[in-house]
ZAGU-999922 format. One line per 8 residues: number of its first residue (from 1); their letters; for each residue x, y, z of N, C-alpha, C. Coordinates in steps of 0.02 Angstrom, whole numbers, always signed. Atoms other than C-alpha are relative to their C-alpha. Example, Ala and Ser with C-alpha at 12.3 -4.5 7.8 and 13.67 -1.06 7.14 Angstrom:
BEGIN
1> AS> +45 -59 +0 +615 -225 +390 +45 +60 +0  -42 -59 -3 +684 -53 +357 -39 +55 +37
***
This chain:
BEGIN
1> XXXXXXXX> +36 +56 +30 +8520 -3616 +16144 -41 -36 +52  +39 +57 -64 +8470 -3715 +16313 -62 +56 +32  +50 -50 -24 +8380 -3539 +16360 -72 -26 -71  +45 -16 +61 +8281 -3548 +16180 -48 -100 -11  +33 +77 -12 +8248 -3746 +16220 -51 +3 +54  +30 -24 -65 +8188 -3702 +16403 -76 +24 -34  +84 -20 +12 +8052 -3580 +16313 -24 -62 -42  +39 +31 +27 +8001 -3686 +16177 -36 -43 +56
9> XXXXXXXX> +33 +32 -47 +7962 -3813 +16298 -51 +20 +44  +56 -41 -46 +7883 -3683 +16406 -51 -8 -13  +64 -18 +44 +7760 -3650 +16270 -26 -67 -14  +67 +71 +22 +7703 -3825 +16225 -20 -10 +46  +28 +13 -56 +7677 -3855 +16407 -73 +53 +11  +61 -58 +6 +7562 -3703 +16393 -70 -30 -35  +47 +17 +41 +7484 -3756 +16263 -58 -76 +22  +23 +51 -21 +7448 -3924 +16333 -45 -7 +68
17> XXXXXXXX> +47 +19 -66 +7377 -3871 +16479 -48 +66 -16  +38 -31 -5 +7277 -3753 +16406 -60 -41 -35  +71 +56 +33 +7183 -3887 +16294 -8 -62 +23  +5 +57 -42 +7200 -4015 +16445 -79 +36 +21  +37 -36 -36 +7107 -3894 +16552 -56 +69 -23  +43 -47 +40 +6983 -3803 +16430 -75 +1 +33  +74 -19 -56 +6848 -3822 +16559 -4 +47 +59  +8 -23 -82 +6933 -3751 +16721 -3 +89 -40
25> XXXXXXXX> -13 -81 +25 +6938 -3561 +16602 -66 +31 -1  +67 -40 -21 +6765 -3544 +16672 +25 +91 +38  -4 -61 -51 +6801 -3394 +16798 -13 +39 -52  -30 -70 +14 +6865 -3284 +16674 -53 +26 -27  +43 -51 +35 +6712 -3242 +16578 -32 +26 +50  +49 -64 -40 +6632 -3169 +16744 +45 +75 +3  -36 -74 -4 +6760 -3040 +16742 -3 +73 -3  +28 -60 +6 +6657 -2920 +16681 -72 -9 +61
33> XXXXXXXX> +47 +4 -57 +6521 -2966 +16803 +5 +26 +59  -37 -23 -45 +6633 -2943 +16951 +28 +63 -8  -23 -85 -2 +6682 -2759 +16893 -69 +22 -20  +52 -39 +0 +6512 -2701 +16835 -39 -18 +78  +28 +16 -66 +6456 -2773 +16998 +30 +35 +61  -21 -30 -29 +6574 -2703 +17091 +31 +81 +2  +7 -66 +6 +6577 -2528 +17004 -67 +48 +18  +88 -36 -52 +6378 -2509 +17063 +13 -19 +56
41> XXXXXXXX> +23 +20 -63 +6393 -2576 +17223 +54 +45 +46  -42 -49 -59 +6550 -2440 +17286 -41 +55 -25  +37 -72 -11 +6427 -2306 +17214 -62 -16 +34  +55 +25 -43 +6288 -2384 +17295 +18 +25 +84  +2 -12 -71 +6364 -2375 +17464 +28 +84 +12  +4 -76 -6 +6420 -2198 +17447 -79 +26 +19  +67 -18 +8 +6250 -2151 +17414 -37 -10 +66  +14 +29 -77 +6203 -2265 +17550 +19 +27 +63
49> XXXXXXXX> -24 -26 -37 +6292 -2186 +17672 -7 +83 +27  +28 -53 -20 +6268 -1996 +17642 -78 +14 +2  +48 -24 -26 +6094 -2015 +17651 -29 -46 +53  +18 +47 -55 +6078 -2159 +17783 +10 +62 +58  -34 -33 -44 +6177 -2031 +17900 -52 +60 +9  +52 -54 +15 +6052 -1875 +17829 -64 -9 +31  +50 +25 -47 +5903 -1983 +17877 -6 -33 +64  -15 +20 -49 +5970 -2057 +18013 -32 -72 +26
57> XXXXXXXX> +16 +53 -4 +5915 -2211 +17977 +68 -64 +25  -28 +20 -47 +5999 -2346 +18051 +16 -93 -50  +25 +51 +39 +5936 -2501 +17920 +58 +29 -84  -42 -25 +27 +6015 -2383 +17781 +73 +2 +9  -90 +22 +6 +6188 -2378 +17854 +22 -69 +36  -33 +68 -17 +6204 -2564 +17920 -2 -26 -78  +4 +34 +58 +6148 -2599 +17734 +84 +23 -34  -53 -52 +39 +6295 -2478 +17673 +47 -43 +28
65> XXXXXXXX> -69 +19 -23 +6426 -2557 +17785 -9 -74 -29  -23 +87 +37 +6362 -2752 +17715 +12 +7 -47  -9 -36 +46 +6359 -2657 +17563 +73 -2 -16  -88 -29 -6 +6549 -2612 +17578 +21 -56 +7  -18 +76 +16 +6580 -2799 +17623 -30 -41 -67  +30 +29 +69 +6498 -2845 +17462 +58 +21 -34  -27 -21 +65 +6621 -2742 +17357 +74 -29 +6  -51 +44 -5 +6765 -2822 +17453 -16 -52 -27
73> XXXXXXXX> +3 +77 +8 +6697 -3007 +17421 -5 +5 -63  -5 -4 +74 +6672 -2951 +17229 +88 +12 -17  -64 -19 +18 +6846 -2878 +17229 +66 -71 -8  -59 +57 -50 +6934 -3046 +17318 -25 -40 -42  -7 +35 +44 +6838 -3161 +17216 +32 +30 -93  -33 -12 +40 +6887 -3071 +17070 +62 -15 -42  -89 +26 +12 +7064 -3069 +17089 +16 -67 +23  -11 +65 +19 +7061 -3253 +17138 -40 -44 -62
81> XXXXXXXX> +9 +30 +81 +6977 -3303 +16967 +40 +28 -24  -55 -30 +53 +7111 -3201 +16879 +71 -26 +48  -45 +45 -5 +7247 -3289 +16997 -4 -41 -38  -7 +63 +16 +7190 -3434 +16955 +4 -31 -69  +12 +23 +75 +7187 -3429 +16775 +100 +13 -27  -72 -20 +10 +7387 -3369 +16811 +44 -76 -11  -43 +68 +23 +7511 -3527 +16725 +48 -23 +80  -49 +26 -30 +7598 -3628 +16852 +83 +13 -12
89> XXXXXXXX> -99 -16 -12 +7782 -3598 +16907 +13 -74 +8  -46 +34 -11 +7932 -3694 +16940 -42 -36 +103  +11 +6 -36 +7878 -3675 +17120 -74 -13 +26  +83 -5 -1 +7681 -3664 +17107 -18 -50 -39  +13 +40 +61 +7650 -3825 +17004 -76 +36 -15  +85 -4 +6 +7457 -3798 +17019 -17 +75 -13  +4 -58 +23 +7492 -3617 +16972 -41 +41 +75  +36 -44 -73 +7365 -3494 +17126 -62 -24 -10
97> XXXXXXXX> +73 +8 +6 +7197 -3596 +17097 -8 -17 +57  +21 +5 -74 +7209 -3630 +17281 -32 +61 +33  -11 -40 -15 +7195 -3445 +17302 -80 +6 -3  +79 +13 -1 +6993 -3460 +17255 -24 -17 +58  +28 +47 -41 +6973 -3572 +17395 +16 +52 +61  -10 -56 -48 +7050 -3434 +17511 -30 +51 +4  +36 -53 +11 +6966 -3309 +17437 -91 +1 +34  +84 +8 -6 +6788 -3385 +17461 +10 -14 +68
105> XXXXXXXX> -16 -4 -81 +6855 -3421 +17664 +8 +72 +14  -25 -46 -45 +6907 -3266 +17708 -70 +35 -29  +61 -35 +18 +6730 -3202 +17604 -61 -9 +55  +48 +11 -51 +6638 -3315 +17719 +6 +36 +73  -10 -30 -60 +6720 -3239 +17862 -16 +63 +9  +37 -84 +30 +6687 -3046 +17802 -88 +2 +13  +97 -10 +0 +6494 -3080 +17797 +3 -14 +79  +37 +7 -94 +6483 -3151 +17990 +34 +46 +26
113> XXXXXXXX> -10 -70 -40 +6582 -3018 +18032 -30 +50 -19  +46 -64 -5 +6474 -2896 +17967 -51 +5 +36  +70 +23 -27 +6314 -2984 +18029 +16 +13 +82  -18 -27 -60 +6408 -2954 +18203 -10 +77 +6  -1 -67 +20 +6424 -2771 +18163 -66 +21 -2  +62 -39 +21 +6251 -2739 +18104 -70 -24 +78  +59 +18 -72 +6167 -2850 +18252 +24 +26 +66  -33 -56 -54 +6275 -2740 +18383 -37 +59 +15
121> XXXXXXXX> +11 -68 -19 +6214 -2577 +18336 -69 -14 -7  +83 -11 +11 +6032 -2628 +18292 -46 -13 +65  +21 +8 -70 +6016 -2696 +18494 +14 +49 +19  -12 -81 -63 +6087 -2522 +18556 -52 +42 -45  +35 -58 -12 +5949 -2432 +18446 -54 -44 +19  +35 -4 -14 +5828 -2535 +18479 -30 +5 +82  +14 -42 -83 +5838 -2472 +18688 -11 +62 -28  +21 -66 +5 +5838 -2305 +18616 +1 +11 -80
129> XXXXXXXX> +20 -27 +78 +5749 -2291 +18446 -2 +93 -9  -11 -81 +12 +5781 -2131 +18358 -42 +1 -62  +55 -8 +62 +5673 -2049 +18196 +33 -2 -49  -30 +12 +83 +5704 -2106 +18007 -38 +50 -38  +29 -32 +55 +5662 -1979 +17895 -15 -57 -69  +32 +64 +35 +5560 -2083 +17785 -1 +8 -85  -13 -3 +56 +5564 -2043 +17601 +59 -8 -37  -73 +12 +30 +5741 -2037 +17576 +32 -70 +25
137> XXXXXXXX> -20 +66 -10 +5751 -2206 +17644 -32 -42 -49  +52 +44 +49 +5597 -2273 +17527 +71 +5 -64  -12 -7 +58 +5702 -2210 +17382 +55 -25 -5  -71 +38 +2 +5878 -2266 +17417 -4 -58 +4  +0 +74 +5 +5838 -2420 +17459 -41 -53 -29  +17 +27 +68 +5729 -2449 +17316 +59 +7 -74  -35 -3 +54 +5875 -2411 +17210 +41 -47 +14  -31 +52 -26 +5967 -2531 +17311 -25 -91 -33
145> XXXXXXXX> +40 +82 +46 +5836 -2681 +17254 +14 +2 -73  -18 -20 +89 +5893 -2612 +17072 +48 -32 -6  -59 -1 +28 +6065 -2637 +17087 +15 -61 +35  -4 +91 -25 +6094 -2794 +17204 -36 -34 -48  +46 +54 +44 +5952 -2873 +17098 +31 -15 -75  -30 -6 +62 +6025 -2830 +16943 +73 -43 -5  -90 +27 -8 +6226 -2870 +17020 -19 -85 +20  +9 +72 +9 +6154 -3058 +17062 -38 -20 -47
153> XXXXXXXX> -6 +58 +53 +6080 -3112 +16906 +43 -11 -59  -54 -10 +64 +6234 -3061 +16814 +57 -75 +33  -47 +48 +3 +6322 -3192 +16931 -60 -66 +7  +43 +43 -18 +6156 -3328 +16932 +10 -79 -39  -23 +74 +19 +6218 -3432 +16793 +61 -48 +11  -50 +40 -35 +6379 -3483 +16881 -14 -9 +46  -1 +14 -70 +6332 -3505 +17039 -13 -66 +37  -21 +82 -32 +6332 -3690 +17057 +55 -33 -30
161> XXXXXXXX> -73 +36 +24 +6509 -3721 +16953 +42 +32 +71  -45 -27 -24 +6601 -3623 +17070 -20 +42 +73  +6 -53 -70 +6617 -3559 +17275 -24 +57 -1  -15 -94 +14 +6682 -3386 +17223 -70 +27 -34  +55 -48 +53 +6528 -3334 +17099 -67 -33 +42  +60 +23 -44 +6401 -3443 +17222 +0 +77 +81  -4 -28 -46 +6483 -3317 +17348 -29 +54 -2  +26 -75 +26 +6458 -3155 +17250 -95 -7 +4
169> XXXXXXXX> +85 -18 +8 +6274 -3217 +17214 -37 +5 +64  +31 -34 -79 +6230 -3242 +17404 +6 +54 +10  +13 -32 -24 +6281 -3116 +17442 -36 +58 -23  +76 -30 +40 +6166 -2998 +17311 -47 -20 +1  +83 +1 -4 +6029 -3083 +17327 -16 +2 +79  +7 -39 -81 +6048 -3073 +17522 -23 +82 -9  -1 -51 +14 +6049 -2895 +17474 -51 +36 -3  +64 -42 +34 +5914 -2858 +17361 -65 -27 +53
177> XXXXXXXX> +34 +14 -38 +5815 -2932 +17510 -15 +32 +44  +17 -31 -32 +5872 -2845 +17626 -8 +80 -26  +24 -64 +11 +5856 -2686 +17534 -78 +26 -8  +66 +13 +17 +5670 -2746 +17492 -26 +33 +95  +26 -14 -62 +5650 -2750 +17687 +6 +50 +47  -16 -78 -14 +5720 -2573 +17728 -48 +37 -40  +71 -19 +30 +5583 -2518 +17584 -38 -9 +45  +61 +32 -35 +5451 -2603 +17673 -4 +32 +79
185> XXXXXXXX> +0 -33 -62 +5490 -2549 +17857 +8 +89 -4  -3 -19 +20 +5509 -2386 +17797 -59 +43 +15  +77 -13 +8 +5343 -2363 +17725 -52 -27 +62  +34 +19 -53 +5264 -2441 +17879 +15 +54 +55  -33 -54 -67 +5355 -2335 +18015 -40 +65 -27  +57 -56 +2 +5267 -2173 +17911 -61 -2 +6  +93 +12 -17 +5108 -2241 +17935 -7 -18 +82  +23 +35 -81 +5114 -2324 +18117 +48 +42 +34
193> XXXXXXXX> -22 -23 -53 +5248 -2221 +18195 +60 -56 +25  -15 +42 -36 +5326 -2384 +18247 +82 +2 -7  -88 -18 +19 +5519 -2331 +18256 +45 -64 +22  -49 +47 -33 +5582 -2495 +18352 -12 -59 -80  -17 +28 +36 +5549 -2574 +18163 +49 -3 -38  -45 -9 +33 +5698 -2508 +18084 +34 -40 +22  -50 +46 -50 +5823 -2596 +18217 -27 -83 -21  +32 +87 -12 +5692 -2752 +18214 +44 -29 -101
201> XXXXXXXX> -36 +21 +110 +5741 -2760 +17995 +56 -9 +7  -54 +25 -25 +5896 -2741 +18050 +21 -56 +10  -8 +64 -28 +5916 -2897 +18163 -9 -56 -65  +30 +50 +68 +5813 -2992 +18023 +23 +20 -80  -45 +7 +46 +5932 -2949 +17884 +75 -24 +1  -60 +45 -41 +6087 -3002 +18008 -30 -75 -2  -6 +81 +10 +6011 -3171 +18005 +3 -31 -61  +13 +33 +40 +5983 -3189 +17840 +69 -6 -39
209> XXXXXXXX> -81 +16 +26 +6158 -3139 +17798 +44 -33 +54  -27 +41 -57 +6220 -3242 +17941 -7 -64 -30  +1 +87 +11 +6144 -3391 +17871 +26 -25 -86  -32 +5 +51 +6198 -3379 +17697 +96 -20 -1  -57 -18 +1 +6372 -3320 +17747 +41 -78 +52  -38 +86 -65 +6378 -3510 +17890 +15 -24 -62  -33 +21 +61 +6359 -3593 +17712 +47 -20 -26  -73 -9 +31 +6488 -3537 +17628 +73 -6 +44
217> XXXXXXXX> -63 -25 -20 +6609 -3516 +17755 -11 -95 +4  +0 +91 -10 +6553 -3740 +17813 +32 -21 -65  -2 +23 +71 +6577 -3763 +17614 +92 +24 -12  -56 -25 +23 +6755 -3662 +17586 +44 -25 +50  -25 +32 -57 +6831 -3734 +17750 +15 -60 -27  +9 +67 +22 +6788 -3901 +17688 +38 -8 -54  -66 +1 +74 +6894 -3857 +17512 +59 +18 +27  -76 -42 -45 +7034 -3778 +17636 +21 -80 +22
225> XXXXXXXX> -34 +59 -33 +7044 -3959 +17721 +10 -42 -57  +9 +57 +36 +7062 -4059 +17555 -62 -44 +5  +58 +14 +20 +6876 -4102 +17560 -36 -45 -34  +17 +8 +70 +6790 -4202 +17433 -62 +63 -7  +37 -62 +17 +6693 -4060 +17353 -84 -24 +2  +64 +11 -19 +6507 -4049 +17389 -27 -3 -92  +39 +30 +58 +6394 -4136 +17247 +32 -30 -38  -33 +54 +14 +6522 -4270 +17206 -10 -56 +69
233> XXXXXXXX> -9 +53 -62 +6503 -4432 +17326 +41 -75 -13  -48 +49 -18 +6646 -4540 +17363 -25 -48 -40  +29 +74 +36 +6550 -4694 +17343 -21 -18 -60  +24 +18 +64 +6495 -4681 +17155 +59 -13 -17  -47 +5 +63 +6651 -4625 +17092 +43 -94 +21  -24 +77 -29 +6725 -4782 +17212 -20 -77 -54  +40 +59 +39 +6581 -4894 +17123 +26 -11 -62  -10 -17 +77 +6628 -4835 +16967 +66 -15 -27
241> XXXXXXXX> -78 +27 +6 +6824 -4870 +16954 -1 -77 +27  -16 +99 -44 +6797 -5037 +17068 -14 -40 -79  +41 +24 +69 +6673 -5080 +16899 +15 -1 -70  -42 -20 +79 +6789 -5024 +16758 +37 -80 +1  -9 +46 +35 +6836 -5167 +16638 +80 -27 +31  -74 +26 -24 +6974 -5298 +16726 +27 +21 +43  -27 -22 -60 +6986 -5200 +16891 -33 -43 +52  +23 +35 -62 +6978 -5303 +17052 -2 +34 +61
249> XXXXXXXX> -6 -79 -80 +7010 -5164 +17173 +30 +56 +24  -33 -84 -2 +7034 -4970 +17211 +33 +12 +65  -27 -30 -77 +7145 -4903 +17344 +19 +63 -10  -13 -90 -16 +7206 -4730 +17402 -24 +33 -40  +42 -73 +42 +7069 -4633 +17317 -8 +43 +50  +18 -72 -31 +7081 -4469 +17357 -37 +65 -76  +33 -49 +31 +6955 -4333 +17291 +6 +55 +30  -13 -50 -48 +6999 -4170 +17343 -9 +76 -54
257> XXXXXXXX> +25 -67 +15 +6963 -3959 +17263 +72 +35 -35  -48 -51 +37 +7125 -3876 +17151 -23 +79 +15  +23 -83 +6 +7009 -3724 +17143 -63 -11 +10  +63 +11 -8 +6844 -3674 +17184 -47 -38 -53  +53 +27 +53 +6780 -3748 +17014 +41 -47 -41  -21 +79 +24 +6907 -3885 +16982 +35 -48 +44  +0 +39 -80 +6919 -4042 +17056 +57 -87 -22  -39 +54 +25 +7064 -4170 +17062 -13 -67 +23
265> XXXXXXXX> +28 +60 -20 +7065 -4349 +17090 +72 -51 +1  -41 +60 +30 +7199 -4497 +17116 -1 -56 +28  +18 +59 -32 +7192 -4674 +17153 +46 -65 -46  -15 +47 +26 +7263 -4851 +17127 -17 -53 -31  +36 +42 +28 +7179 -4951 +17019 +21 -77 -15  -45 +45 +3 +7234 -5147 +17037 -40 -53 -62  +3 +27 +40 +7212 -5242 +16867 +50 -39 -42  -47 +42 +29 +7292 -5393 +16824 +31 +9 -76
273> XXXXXXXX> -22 +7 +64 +7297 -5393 +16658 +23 +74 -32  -50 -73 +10 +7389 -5209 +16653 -61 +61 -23  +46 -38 +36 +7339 -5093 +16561 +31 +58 -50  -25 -56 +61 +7361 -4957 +16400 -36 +89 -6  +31 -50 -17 +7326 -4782 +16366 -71 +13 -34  +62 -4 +23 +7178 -4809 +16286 -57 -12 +57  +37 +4 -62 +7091 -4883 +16444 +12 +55 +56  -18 -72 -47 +7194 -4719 +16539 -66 +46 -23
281> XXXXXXXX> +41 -38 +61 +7110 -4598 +16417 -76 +0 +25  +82 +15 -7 +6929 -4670 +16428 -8 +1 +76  +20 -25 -78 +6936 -4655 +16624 -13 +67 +2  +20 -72 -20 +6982 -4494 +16630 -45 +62 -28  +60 -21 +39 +6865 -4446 +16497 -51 -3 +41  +42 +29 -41 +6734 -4542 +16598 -22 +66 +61  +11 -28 -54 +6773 -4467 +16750 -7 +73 +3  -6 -61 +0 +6773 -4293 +16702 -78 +9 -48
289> XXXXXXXX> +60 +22 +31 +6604 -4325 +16602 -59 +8 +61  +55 +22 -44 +6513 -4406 +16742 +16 +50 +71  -10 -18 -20 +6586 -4320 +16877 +32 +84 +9  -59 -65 +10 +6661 -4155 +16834 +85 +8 +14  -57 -4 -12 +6834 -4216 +16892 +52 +11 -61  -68 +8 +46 +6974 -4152 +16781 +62 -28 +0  -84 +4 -14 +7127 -4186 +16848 +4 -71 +34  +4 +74 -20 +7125 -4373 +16861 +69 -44 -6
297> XXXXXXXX> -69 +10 +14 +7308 -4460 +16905 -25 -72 +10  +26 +55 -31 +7285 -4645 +16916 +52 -64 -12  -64 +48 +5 +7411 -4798 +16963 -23 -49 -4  +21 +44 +20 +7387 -4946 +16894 +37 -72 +16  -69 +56 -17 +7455 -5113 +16975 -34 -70 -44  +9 +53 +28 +7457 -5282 +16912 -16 -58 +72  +16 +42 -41 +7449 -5370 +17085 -24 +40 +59  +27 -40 -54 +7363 -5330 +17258 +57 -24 +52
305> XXXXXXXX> -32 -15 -52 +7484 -5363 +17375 +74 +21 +32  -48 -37 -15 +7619 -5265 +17344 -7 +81 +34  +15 -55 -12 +7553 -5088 +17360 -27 +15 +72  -5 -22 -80 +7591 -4999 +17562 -71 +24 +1  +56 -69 -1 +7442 -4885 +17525 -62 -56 -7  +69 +25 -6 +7304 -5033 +17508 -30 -3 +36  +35 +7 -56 +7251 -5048 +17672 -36 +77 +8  +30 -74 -1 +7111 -4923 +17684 +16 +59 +106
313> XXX> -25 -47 -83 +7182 -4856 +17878 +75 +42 -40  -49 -43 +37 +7332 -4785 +17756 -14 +41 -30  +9 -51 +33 +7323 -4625 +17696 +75 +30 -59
***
């Protein structure tokens, strides 16, 4: 009987936090995004690879190996949107939506380490440039602008709710760039001869995924330290609770990242004249309105100088 109480309970809790949180169940519809994205992009680098090696191009297989870090950072965000959509435990209140925020760190870290990788070998050819067979580079890496181009606008309309799908899209449209600029050098080198351009595309596709990949990694760091999340600022939401009806003054607000695409909030709100859940309610409505914050906890005192935590040097 206490087992068959246990579930019931289970289940309304379910239920309640599935129509609390009917916003954070963004991720899941990329799901298919992140596998068709990441079912072209491991045949992509195959491809990439036996004929980078054939032509002996050099632009071709640094693309193949960022390439290959692409299908990891599709794979990792993946499976942290499908953590994160996993119900909280006993032990996990917040269930694995932290696991996003890891995911999109260790993504940022994968890209500068490739950009290391690719700007390594493109300084040792360019002392000793070697010959690209040139057609089978035009063509692969016009199929390349196909399929990156194609794999980032499948993630273009998420890519400002969320790290993870901002991550996937850098790094495809990094991509279809640099696959544009392996075309292009390419076709130039059969006309001029000029073999130290392959290496040079090279270099200048390491920066561009270098500078994408600082980004993300400054941005996911920043959700790793408890953060306030970038394009929320302190001071409104501050303004904005100080300004709510019968409040004289906010303390220990903290704004801080659950998951790459939800964002919690809690603070003490000091109002004499108390308060009901109707004025609860309409905050956190408010605040999840104006701000995107969902997860809004908020303490409500009746006097200011009881509460340890007012002094803003207390954390």
């Amino acid at each position: 009987m206490a087992h068959d109480h246990a579930h019931h309970s289970h289940s309304h809790a379910h239920d309640h936090s599935h129509g609390h949180a009917g916003h954070s169940h963004a991720p899941a519809s990329f799901g298919w995004a992140f596998a068709i994205g990441a079912a072209l992009n491991t045949a992509f680098v195959i491809a990439e690879l036996i004929f980078g090696y054939a032509a002996n191009s050099l632009a071709l297989i640094s693309d193949a190996v960022h390439n290959l870090s692409d299908v990891f950072a599709l794979l990792l965000a993946w499976g942290a949107a499908w953590l994160a959509q996993k119900q909280p435990t006993q032990r996990h209140t917040y269930g694995y939506r932290r696991a996003s925020i890891l995911a999109a760190l260790f993504n940022a870290g994968l890209l500068l380490v490739a950009v290391g990788g690719i700007a390594v070998e493109a300084v040792n050819r360019l002392y000793s440039p070697a010959l690209v067979a040139g057609w089978t580079v035009v063509v692969v890496a016009a199929l390349g602008v196909a399929v990156n181009g194609g794999t980032a606008l499948l993630f273009m309309r998420g890519r400002h709710g969320d790290l993870n799908v901002r991550g996937a899209y850098l790094h495809m449209a990094a991509d279809t760039g640099v696959s544009l600029g392996v075309v292009v050098a390419a076709l130039i080198i059969m006309v001029t001869g000029w073999l130290w351009l392959d290496p040079a595309i090279s270099l200048a596709i390491a920066a561009v995924v270098f500078w994408s990949g600082w980004g993300l990694a400054r941005d996911s760091v920043n959700l790793a330290l408890d953060g306030v999340p970038r394009g929320i600022e302190l001071a409104k939401v501050k303004d904005y609770l100080g300004g709510l009806d019968g409040v004289i003054e906010v303390h220990d607000l903290h704004i801080w990242a659950m998951s790459t695409n939800e964002t919690a909030l809690t603070a003490h709100l000091v109002r004499p004249g108390g308060s009901d859940d109707t004025f609860l309610h309409g905050v956190c409505e408010e605040l999840a309105h104006r701000f995107n914050i969902h997860h809004a906890t908020l303490q409500i005192e009746a006097a200011t100088d009881v509460c340890k935590l007012a002094p803003a040097e207390r954390v």
